[in-house]
N, C-alpha and C positions, 0 to 999 in steps of 0.2 A: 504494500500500500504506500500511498505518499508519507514523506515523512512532514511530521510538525516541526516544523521549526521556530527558533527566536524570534524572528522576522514577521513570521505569520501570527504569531500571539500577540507581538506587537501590534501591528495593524488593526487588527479583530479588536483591541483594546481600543484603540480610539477610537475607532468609528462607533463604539460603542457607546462613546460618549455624547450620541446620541437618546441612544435609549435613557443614558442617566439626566440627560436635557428634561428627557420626556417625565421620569421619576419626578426629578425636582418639582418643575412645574405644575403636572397633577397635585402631588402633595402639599403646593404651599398653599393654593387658596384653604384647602381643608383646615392647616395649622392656623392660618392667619384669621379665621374666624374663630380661632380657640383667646385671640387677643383680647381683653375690651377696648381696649383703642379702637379697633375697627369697628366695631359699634359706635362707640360716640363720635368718631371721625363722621360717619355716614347718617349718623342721626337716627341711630336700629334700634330697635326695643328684641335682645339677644330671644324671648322668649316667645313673643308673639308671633302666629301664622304667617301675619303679612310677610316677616321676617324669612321666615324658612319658605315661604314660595320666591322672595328672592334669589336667595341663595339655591334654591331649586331650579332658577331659572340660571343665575347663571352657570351650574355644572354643565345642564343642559346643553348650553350654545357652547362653550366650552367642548363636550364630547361632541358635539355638530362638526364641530372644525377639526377635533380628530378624524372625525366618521369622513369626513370630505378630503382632509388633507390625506389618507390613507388613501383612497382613491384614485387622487391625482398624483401619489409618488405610483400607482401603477402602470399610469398611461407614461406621465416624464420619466422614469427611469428607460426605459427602454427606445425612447423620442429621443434624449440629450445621454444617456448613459448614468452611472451609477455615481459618480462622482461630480458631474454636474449637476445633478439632481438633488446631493448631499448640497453642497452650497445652495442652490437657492433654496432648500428646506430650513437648515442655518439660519438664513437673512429673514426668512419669514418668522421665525421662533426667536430672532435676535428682535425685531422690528416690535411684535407683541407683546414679548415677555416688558419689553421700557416702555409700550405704551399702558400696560395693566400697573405696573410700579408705579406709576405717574400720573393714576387717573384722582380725580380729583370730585368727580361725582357718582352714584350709584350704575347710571345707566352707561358711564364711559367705561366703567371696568366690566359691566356685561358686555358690552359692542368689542371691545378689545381683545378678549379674553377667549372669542371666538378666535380673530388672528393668532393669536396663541398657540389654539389650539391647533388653528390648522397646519402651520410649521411644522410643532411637534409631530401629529400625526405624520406627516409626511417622513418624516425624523425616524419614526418606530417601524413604521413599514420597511425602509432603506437599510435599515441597521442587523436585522436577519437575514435580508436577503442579500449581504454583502459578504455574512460573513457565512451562511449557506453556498457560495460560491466560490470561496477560497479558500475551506475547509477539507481537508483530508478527509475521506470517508469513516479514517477508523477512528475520528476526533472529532466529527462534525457536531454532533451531539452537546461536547465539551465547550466547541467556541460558541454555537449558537447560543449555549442558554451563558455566556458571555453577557447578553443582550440583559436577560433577565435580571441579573445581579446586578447588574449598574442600574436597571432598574430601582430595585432594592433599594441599591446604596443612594440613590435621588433623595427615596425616601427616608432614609437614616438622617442622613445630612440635613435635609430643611427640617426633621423632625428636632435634630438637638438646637438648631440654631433660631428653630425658634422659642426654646426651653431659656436661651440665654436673653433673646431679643425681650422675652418675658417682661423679665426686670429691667428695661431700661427705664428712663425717668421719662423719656419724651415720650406718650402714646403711641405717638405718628409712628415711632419708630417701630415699632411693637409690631408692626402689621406691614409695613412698608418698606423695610428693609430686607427681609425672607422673598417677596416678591420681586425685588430690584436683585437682587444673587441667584435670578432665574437668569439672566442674561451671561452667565459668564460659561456655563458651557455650550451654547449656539460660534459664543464669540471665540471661543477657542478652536472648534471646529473649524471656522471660517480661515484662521490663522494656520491650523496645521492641513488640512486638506489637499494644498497644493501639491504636500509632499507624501501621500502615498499612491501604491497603483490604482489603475482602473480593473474593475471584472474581468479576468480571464475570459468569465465565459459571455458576457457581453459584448467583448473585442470579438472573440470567435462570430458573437451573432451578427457583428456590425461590418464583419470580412474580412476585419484587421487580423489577420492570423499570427504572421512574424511578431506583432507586438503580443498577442494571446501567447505565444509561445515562452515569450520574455518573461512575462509574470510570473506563468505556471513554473519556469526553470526558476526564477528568485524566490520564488515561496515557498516553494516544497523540496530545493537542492537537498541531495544527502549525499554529505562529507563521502560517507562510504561508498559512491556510487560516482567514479568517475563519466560514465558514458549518461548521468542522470536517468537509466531506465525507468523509474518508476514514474516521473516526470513526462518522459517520452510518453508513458505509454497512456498516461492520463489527460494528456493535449491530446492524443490521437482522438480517444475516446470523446472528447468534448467536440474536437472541430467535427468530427463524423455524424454525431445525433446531431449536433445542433445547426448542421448543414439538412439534415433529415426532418428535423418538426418544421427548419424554417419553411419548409415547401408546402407545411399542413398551413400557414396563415397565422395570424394572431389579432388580438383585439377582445374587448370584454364581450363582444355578442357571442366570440369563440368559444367562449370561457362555457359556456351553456348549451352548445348546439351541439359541440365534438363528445360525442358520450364519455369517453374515459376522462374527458379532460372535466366533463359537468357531473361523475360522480367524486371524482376529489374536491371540484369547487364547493358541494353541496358538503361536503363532510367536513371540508376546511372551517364551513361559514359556520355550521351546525358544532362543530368543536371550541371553536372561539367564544361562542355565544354561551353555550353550557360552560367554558368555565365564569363568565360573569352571572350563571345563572347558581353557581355557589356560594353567592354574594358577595365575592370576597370585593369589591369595589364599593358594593352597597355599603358593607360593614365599615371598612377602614377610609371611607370618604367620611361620615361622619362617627369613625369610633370615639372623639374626644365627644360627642353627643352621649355615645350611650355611656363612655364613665360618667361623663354629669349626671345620670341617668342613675346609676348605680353607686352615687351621693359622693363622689371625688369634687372637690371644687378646688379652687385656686390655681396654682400650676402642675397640680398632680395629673388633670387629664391630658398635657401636652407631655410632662416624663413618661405617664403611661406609654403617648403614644410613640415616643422616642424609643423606648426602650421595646416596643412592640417592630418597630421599625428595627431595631439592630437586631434581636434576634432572629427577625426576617432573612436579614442577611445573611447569618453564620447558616440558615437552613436552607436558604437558596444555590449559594457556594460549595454543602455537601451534594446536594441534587445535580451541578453543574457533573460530579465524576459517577453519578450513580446513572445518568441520561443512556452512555454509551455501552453500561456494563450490564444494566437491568434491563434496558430498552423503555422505547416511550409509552408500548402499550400496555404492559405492566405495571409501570409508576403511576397513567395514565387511572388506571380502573382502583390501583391500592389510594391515592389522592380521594377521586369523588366518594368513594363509599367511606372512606376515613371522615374526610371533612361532612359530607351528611349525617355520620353518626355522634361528630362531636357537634353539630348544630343544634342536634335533636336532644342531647344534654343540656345543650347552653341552654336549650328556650326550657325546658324541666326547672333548670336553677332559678331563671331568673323568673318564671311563673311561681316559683316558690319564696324566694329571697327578695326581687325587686320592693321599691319602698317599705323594705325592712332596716332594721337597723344591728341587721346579722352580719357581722362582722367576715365571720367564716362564709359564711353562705356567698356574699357579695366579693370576696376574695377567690372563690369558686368559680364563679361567673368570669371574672375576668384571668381567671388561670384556665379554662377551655377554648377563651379568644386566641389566648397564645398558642395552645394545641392546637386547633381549626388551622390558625395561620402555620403549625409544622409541617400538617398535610399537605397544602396549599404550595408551598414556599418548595417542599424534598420530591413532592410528585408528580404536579397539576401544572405547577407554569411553566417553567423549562421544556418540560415533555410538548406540550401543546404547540407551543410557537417552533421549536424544533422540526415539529412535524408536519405544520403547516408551510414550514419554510424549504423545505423540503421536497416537496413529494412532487412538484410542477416541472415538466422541462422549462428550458431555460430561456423560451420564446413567451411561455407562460405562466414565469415565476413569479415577477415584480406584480401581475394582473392577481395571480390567486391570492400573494401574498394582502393585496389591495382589498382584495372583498370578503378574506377573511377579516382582516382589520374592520372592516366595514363593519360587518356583524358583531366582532368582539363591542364594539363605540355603541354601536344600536343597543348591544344589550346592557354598556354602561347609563346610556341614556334612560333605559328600561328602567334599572333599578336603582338609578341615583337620583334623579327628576323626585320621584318621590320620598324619597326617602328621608330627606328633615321630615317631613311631616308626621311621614310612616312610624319612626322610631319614636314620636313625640309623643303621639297619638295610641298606637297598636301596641308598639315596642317590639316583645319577646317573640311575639307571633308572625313576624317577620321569619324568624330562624326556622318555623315550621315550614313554610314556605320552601325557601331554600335546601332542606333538607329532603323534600320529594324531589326538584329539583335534581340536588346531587344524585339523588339512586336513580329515577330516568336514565341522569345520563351515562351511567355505570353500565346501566343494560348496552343502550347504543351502542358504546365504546368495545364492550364484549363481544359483539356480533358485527361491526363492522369496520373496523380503524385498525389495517393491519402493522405489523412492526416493520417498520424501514432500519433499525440502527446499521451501521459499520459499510450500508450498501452504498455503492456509490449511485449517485444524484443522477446520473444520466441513464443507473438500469432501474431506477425503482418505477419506471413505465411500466414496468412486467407488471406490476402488482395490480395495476388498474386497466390491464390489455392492450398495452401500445407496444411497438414494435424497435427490441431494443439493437439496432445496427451493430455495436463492438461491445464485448463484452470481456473484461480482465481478466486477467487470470489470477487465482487464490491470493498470490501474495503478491499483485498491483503490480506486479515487474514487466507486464506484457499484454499481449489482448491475446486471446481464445482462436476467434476465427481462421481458417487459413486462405480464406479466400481475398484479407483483406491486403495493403499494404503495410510492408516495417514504417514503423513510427518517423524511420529517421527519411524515408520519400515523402509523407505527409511534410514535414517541416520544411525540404526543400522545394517541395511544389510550391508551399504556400509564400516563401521569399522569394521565388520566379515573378508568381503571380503576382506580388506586393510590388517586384520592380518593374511589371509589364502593365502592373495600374496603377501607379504610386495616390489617385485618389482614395482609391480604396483604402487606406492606411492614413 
């Protein structure tokens, strides 16, 4: 198989620091409503309805412009490439995050917060599928949920900083400086960008071969492998399918008409959506709600929520090496029945303990949030976008990746729109909810989402009945077929060709 390299972990690291874009920002409006400053800034009454349909409103348009901006990195990534595409999602998420910092009345940081969102979204779709295509099959697993963790860590970081911002003397600052340190991973992006590669396999799609070749030999070289076979043989493989789907078409009406290609779309959309249908966005968008909830007051519900945030982290980071060793349909199905069965506790405790004054009881409650989020964090989210990011050739990767996001946003929209109100109002019976939810989609998962791990990207056609042109041999040194040509005519046609078109390149 390809080997990982420095180089490639590198890379995967930063562009990842989009997803972490994306963490932050999600998270801070959450924390920044944990401030009171932001109340008396905007002139909010923190417990009134009017209140929580605000802030219901703006999640809303907020996920709008995820749900849109995921979209549209599926048409531009493949229109301008994967790297132009990263810049202006940047610019967009640079441009929002300073107009939300800086708004100055209720309805400016709703209207804003939409361009926000839609950056970012474009940001989170880009960021698996960059590093789904420059991943080694028998690591792919590992970098992808990459994404995840920086997710996490988004959330870690705005969580402690605004534990500190807490105490400051000035209000304003309380609330409006968590928001304004959403801009500095867009702007850092913008700043390092220029200096990594383009897609491998989007140069392949775009014709540029000789340079597709470059890449592939710099990111996966192994020291031990003077003639780079494993390199060789995994260009081969990429330029060969993905000279083969280009001739099937592409476009989002594709995504639906081409059977194989519209049962992975449906499964993509139908996975992304089941995990927001385990609440975990419902919950932890307004979890500093339900510690209030469960009689934390002062700045215990933003340590709460910090500390639910970091230990997010150490269990997402263990699930980054369990993705490629357990597989994603295994973690996949141990996640939603885990997390359904601690729901179906939490809503037991807290029909039983909520406005008590049970010390233990209420300590219970929020010790099964943290468990819920083990589930969520070692099995559920890594596994999913992995496997969404994945399973598409590469004419139709950025598009599925595009309309699963879709769906994952719709179903934030679903269950966060209401939910100030929900948890204010209902509460615990929420978690009922959520837990039919999770077993649902246990069953699905079981009977339909097969395991991709360690396969490479351009055979797991097979799985869904597409026609895989080269296939590797066991240990990546080579391709199978004999009818095909050695890797090393593939490379020099392609520089013939690059010097007999030189636009093409």
């Amino acid at each position: 198989m390809a080997h990982l390299t420095f180089y490639n972990i590198a890379i995967s690291c930063f562009v990842a620091l989009g997803s972490g874009s994306y963490g932050y920002g999600f998270a801070v409006f959450p924390t920044s409503t944990g401030q009171p400053g932001f109340y008396d800034y905007f002139n909010l009454d923190a417990k009134s309805s009017y209140t929580a349909n605000i802030l219901g409103a703006i999640n809303a348009l907020f996920n709008l412009g995820l749900a849109l901006g995921a979209l549209t990195q599926g048409w531009l990534a493949d229109r301008v490439g994967r790297k132009r595409a990263f810049m202006l999602a940047a610019v967009c998420a640079l441009a929002g995050a300073a107009l939300v910092s800086g708004s100055v009345a209720i309805g400016m940081l709703i209207t804003v917060r939409l361009l926000h969102g839609f950056g970012l979204g474009m940001l989170v779709g880009l960021v698996p599928l960059y590093l789904a295509e420059t991943a080694p099959p028998r690591y792919r697993g590992l970098l992808i949920c990459i994404n995840n963790s920086c997710i996490s860590m988004g959330y870690l970081v705005c969580g402690w900083i605004s534990v500190g911002t807490y105490y400051a003397v000035d209000q304003t600052v309380q609330w409006r400086m968590p928001l304004a340190l959403s801009c500095v991973g867009p702007l850092a992006m913008i700043i390092g960008l220029p200096f990594i590669p383009e897609s491998p396999r989007y140069l392949a799609m775009a014709g540029k071969k000789d340079e597709a070749w470059e890449v592939v030999r710099t990111i996966h070289r192994d020291p031990r492998e003077p003639g780079d076979e494993a390199a060789r043989a995994e260009y081969t493989q990429i330029v060969r399918q993905t000279d083969f789907d280009r001739e099937l078409g592409s476009g989002y009406l594709k995504m639906f008409t081409r059977p194989s290609w519209r049962r992975r779309t449906f499964l993509v959309m139908f996975l992304l959506f089941a995990v927001q249908s385990t609440g975990v966005l419902g919950i932890t968008n307004f979890l500093i709600l339900i510690f209030q909830n469960l009689g934390y007051a002062g700045p215990m519900p933003l340590i709460l929520y910090a500390v639910y945030a970091s230990a997010g982290e150490i269990w997402v980071v263990l699930g980054m090496f369990l993705c490629d060793k357990v597989g994603r349909r295994k973690l996949l199905i141990i996640g939603f029945i885990g997390q359904g069965s601690i729901l179906l506790i939490e809503a037991l405790l807290q029909w039983k303990y909520l406005d008590t004054n049970n010390k233990a009881g209420l300590g219970a409650c929020v010790a099964f949030l943290y468990i819920y989020m083990l589930f969520f964090n070692l099995c559920t989210d890594g596994p999913s976008w992995a496997w969404t990011a994945e399973v598409f050739p590469t004419t139709a990767r950025s598009r599925g990746i595009g309309l699963g996001l879709f769906s994952y946003f719709v179903g934030t929209i679903t269950y966060t729109t209401p939910g100030a109100l929900a948890f204010r109002n209902i509460k615990y019976n929420m978690f009922y909810l959520y837990f039919g939810l999770c077993m649902i989609s246990a069953v699905v998962i079981y009977f339909f989402i097969p395991e991709t791990k360690q396969i490479p990207v351009e055979e797991l056609g097979a799985l869904f009945g597409d026609e895989v042109v080269v296939h590797l041999t066991a240990d990546g040194h080579g391709i199978m077929e004999d009818k095909t040509l050695p890797a090393e005519d593939v490379i020099e046609d392609a520089t013939v060709q690059s010097e007999e078109n030189p636009e093409s390149a």
